[in-house]
VOPAGU-2260 file (C-alpha; in pm, 1 decimal, decimal comma):
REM VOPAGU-2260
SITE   aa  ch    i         X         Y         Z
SITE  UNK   A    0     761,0     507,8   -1931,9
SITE  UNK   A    1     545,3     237,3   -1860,8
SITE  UNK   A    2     180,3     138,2   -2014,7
SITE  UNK   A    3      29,7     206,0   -1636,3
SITE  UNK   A    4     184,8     538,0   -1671,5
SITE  UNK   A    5      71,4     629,4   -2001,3
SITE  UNK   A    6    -203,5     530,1   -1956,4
SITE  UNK   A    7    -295,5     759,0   -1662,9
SITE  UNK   A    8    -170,6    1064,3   -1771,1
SITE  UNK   A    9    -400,9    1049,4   -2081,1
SITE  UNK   A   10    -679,8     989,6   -1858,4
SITE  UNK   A   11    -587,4    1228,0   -1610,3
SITE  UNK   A   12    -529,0    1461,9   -1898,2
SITE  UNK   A   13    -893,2    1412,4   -2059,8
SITE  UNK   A   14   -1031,7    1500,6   -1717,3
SITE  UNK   A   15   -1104,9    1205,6   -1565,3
SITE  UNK   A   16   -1014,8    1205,5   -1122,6
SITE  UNK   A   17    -833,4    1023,9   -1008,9
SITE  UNK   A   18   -1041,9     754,0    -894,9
SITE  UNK   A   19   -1176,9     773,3   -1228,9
SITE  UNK   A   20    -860,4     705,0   -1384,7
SITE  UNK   A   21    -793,8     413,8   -1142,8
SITE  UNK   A   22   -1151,7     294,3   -1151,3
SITE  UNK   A   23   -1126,1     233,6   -1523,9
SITE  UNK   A   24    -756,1     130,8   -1497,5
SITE  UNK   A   25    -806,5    -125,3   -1288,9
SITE  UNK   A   26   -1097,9    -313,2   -1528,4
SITE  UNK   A   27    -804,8    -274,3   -1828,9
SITE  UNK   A   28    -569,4    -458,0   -1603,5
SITE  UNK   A   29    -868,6    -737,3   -1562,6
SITE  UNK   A   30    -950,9    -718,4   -1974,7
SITE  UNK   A   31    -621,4    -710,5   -2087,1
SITE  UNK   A   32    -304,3    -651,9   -1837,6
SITE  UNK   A   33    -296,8    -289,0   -1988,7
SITE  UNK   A   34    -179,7    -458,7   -2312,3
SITE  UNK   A   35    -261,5    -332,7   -2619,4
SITE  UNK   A   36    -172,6    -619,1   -2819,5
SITE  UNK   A   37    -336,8    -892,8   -2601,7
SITE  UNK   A   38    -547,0   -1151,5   -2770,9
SITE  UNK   A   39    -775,9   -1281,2   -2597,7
SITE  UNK   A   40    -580,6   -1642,5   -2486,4
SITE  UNK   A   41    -889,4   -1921,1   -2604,6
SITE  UNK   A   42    -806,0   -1746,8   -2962,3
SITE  UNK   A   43    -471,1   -1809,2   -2956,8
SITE  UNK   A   44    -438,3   -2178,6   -3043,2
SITE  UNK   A   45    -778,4   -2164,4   -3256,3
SITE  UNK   A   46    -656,9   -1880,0   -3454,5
SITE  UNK   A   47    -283,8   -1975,3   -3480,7
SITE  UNK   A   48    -164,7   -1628,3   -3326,9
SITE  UNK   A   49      26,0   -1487,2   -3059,4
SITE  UNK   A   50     -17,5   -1106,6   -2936,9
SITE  UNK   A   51     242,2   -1036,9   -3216,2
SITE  UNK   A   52     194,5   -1183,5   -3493,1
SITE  UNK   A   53    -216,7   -1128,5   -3464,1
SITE  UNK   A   54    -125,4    -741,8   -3464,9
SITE  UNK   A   55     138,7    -808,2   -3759,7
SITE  UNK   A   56    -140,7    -974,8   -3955,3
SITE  UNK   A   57    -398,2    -709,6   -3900,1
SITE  UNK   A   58    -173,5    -446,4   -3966,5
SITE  UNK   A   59     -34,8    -563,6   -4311,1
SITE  UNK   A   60    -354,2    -701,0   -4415,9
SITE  UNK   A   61    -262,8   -1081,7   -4418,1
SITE  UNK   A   62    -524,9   -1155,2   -4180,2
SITE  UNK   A   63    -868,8    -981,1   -4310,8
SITE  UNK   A   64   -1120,5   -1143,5   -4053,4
SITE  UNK   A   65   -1060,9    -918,8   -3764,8
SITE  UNK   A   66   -1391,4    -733,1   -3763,7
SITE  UNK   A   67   -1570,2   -1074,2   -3758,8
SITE  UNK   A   68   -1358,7   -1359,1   -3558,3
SITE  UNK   A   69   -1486,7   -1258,3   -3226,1
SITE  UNK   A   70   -1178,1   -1264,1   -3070,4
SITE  UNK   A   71   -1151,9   -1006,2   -2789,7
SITE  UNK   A   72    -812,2    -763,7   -2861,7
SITE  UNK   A   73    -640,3    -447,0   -2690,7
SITE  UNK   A   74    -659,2    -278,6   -2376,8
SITE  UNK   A   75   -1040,2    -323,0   -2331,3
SITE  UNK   A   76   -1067,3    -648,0   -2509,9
SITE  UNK   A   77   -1315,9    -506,6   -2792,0
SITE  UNK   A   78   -1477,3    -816,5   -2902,4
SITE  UNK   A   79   -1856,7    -726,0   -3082,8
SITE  UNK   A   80   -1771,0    -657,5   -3464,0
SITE  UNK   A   81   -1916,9    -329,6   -3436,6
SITE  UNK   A   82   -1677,4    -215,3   -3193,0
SITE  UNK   A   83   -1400,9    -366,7   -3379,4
SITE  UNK   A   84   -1518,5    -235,5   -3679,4
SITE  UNK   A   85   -1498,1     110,3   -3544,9
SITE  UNK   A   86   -1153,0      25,7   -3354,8
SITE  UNK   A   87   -1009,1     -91,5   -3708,1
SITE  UNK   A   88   -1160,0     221,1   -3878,5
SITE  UNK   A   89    -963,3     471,7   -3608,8
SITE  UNK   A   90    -658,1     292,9   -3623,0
SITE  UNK   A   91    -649,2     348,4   -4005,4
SITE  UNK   A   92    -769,1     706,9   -3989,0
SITE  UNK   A   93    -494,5     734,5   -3735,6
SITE  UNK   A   94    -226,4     561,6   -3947,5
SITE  UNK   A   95    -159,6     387,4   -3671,0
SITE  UNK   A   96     -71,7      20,6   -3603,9
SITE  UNK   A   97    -382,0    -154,0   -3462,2
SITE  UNK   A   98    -192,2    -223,5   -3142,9
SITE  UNK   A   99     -85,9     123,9   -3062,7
SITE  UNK   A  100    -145,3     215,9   -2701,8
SITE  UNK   A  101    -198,6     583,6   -2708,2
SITE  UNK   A  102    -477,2     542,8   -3033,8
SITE  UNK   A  103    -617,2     264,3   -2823,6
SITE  UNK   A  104    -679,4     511,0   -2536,9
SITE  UNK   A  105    -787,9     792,2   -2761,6
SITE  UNK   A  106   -1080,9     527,9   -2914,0
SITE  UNK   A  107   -1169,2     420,0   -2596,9
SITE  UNK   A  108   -1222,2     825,2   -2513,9
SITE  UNK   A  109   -1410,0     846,9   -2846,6
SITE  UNK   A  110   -1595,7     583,2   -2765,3
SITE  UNK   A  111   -1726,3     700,1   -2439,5
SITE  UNK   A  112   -1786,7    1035,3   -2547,3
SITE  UNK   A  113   -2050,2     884,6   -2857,4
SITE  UNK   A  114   -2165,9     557,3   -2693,7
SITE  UNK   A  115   -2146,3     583,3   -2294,0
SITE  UNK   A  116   -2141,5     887,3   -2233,3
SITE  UNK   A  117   -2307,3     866,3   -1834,4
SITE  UNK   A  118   -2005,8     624,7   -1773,9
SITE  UNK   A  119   -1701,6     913,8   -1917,4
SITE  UNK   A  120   -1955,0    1171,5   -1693,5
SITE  UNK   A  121   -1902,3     957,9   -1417,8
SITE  UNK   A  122   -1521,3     862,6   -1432,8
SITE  UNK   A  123   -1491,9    1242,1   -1471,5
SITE  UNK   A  124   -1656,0    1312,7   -1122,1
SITE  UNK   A  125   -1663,8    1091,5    -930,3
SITE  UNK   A  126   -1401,4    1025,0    -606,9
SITE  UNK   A  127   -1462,3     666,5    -556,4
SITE  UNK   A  128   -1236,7     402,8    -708,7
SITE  UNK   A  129   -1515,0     144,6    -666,7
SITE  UNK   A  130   -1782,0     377,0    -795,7
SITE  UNK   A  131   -1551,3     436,7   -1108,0
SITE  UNK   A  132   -1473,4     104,8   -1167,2
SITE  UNK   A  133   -1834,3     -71,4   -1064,8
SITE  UNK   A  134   -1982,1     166,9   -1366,3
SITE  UNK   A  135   -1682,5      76,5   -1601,1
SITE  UNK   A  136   -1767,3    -268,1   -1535,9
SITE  UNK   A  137   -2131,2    -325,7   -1586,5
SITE  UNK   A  138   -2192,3       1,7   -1878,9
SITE  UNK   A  139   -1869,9     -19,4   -2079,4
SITE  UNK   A  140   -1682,2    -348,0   -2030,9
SITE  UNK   A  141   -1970,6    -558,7   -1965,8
SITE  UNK   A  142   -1791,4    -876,2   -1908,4
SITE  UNK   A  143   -1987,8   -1176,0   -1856,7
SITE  UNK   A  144   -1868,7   -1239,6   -1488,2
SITE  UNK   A  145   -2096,1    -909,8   -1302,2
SITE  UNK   A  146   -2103,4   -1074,0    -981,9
SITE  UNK   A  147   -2041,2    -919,4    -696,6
SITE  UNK   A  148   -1670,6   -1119,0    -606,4
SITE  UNK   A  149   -1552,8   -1023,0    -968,5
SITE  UNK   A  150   -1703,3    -616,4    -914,1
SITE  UNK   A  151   -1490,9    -643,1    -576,0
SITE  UNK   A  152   -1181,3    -782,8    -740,9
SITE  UNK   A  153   -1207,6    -502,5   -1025,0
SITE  UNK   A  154   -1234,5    -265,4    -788,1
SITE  UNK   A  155    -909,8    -388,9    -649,3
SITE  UNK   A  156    -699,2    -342,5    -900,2
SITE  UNK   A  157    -792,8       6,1    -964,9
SITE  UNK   A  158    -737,6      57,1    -590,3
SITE  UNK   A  159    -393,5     -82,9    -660,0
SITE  UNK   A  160    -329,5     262,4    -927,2
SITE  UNK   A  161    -483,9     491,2    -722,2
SITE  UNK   A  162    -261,2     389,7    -430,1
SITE  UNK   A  163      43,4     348,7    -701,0
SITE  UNK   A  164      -8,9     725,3    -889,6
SITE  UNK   A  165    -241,7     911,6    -639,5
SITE  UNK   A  166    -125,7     835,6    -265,8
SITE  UNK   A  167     218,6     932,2    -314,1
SITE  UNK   A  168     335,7    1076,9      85,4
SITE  UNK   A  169     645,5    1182,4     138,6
SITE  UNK   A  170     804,7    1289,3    -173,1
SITE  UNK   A  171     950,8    1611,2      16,3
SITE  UNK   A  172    1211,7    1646,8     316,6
SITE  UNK   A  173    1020,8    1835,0     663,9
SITE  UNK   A  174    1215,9    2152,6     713,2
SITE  UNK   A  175    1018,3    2324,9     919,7
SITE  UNK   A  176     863,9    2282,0    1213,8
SITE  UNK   A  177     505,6    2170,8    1248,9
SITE  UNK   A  178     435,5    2479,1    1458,3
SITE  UNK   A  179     535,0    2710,0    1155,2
SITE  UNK   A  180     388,6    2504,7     892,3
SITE  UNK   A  181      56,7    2509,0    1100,7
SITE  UNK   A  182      97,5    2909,0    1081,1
SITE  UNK   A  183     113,3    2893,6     722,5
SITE  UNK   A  184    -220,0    2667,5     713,9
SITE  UNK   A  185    -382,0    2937,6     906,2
SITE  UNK   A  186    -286,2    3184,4     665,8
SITE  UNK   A  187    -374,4    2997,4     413,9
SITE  UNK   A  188     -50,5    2955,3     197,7
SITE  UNK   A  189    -107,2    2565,8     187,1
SITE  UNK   A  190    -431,2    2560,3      39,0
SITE  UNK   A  191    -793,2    2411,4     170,3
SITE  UNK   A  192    -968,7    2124,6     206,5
SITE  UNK   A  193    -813,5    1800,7     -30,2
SITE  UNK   A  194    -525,3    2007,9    -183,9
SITE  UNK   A  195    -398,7    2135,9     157,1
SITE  UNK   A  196    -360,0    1730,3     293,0
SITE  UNK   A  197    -209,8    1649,8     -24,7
SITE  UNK   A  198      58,3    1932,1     -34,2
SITE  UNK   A  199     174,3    1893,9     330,5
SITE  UNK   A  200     148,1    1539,9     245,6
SITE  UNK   A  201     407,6    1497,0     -71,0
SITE  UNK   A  202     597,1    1813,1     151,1
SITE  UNK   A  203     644,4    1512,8     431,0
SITE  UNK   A  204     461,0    1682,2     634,1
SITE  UNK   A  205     260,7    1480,4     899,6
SITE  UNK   A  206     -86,1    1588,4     786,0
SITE  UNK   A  207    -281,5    1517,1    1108,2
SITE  UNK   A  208     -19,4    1640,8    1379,6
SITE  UNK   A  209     -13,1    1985,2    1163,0
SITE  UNK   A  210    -378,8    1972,1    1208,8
SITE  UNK   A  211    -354,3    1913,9    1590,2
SITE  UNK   A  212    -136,9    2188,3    1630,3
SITE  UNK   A  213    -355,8    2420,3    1410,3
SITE  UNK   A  214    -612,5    2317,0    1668,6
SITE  UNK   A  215    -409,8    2408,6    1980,7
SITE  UNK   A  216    -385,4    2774,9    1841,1
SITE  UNK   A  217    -746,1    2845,3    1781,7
SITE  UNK   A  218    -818,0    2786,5    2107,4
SITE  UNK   A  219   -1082,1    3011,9    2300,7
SITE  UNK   A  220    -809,8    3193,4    2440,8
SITE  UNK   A  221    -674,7    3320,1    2151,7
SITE  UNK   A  222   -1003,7    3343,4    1920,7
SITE  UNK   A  223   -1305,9    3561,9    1901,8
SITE  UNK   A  224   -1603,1    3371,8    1862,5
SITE  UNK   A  225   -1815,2    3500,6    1608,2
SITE  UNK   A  226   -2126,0    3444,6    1416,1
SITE  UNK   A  227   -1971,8    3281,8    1131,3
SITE  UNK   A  228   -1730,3    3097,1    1336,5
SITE  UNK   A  229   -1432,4    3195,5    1523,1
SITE  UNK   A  230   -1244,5    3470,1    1419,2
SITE  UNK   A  231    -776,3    3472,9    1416,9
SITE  UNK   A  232    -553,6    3668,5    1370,6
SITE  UNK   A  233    -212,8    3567,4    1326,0
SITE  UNK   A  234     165,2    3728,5    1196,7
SITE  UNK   A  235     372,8    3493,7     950,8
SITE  UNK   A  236     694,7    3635,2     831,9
SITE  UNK   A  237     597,5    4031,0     941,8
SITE  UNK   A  238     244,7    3976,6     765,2
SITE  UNK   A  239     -53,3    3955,5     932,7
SITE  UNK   A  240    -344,0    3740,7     825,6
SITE  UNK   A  241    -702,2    3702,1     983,2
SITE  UNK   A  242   -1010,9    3526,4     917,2
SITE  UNK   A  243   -1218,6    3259,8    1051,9
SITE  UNK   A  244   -1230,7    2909,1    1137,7
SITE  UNK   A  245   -1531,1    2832,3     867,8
SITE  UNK   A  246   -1355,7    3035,4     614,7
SITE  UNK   A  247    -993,0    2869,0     631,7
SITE  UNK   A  248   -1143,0    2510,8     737,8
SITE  UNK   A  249   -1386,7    2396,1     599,5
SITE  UNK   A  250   -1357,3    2072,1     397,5
C-alpha cells in the first residue's frame, strides 16, 4: 500500500471528509512528498545526511542535535524545536523509529487536537478541498511562502487526492436499465442527496440521465401536487412505495 494511501485512510478514519483529507494531503505533498523521512534538502549537505542515514542517526542516538538543528523533517516538515521536541518525545513513547509514517500521522492528529484545534474542526467539516487546505496552510503548516500563487498550488495538489481516492466513477458494470434504476431512486433504495450520486456513480450508472428520467416520471400527469410538494406513487418489484418530491429529493 502506498504512503498516499495510508495516509488517507487514517485521516478518513479520524473523521476528517474527504476534502479534509485531501486538503491537508495535498500541503504534505508540498512539505515533504508524503515522506516521512525527508530532510529538508538545504540540510542535507550542511548536516552531512541523507533521508536515511539522518533517521538512522536519530534513531540510535548518534546524532543528539535533532531538537535544536532547525532542520525541517517528516511528513509536515516539523522544524521549531518545540515541535520537534514533542515529535521526538512521541516517537519514543511510541517505540517507534522517528521516521515511522503511521506515528507521524498519529502526532500530527495529536497535535491538532492540543495545538490547532479550529484547523482539525475544520478538516473534519468542511467539503472544500481549497478551504481544507487554505486553513492547513496558513494555521498549521505556516510556510513562509502564504501568497496567494503558492495557496492555489497547495490547493492543487490536494485536488489531485481528492480526484485520486474520492471521484472514483465507474467501478461497477450497468445492468439495468436507467428506467429501472430511476424506479429504485424513487423508492428510495439508492439513497439521497450526495450518497445517492455517489452510489449510482461507482454502480456505472450515468448519474444525470438517471436523474432525467426520474424527472420524466414525476411529471404532472402522473403526480398529485400537494402542499409539501408533489406527491408518487410507484410499484418496484410487487412493492409499492409513495411519497413526495421534497421528501425523496431534496439535496
Amino acid at each position: 500500500m502506498s504512503n498516499a494511501q495510508k495516509i488517507w485512510d487514517k485521516l478518513i478514519s479520524a473523521g476528517m471528509t474527504k476534502a479534509g483529507a485531501a486538503g491537508l494531503m495535498g500541503n504534505l505533498e508540498a512539505e515533504s512528498a508524503l515522506n516521512p523521512k525527508n530532510l529538508q534538502n538545504t540540510y542535507e549537505k550542511s548536516l552531512g545526511y541523507t533521508d536515511e542515514s539522518y533517521t538512522k542517526a536519530v534513531d540510535n542516538g548518534t546524532y543528539a542535535n535533532f531538537v535544536k538543528d532547525c532542520a525541517g523533517y517528516g511528513l509536515a516538515q516539523w522544524t521549531y524545536w518545540t515541535r520537534k521536541q514533542e515529535l521526538l518525545s512521541y516517537a519514543k513513547a511510541c517505540k517507534k523509529s522517528i521516521g515511522d509514517l503511521d506515528m507521524q500521522v498519529d502526532f500530527l492528529l495529536k497535535e491538532m487536537s492540543e495545538h490547532c484545534s479550529d484547523v482539525l474542526k475544520t478538516l473534519k467539516t468542511t467539503e472544500s478541498v481549497a478551504t481544507a487546505s487554505n486553513c492547513v496552510m496558513c494555521y498549521y503548516e505556516i510556510p513562509a511562502d502564504t501568497s496567494e500563487k503558492a495557496m492555489a498550488y497547495r490547493a492543487s495538489l490536494g485536488q489531485k487526492y481528492y480526484d485520486l481516492f474520492a471521484g472514483k466513477v465507474h467501478t461497477g458494470t450497468p445492468s439495468r436499465s436507467v428506467a429501472d434504476i430511476a424506479q429504485e431512486v424513487l423508492a428510495g433504495l439508492w439513497g439521497d442527496g450526495s450518497e445517492r450520486k455517489e452510489k449510482l456513480i461507482c454502480a456505472g450508472y450515468d448519474y444525470n440521465a438517471v436523474q432525467t428520467e426520474v424527472n420524466k416520471i414525476l411529471n404532472p400527469e402522473s403526480c398529485t401536487t400537494t402542499e409539501s410538494g408533489k406527491y408518487f406513487s410507484i410499484s418496484v418489484d410487487g412493492k409499492t412505495y409513495s411519497g413526495t418530491l421534497k421528501e425523496k429529493f431534496s439535496e
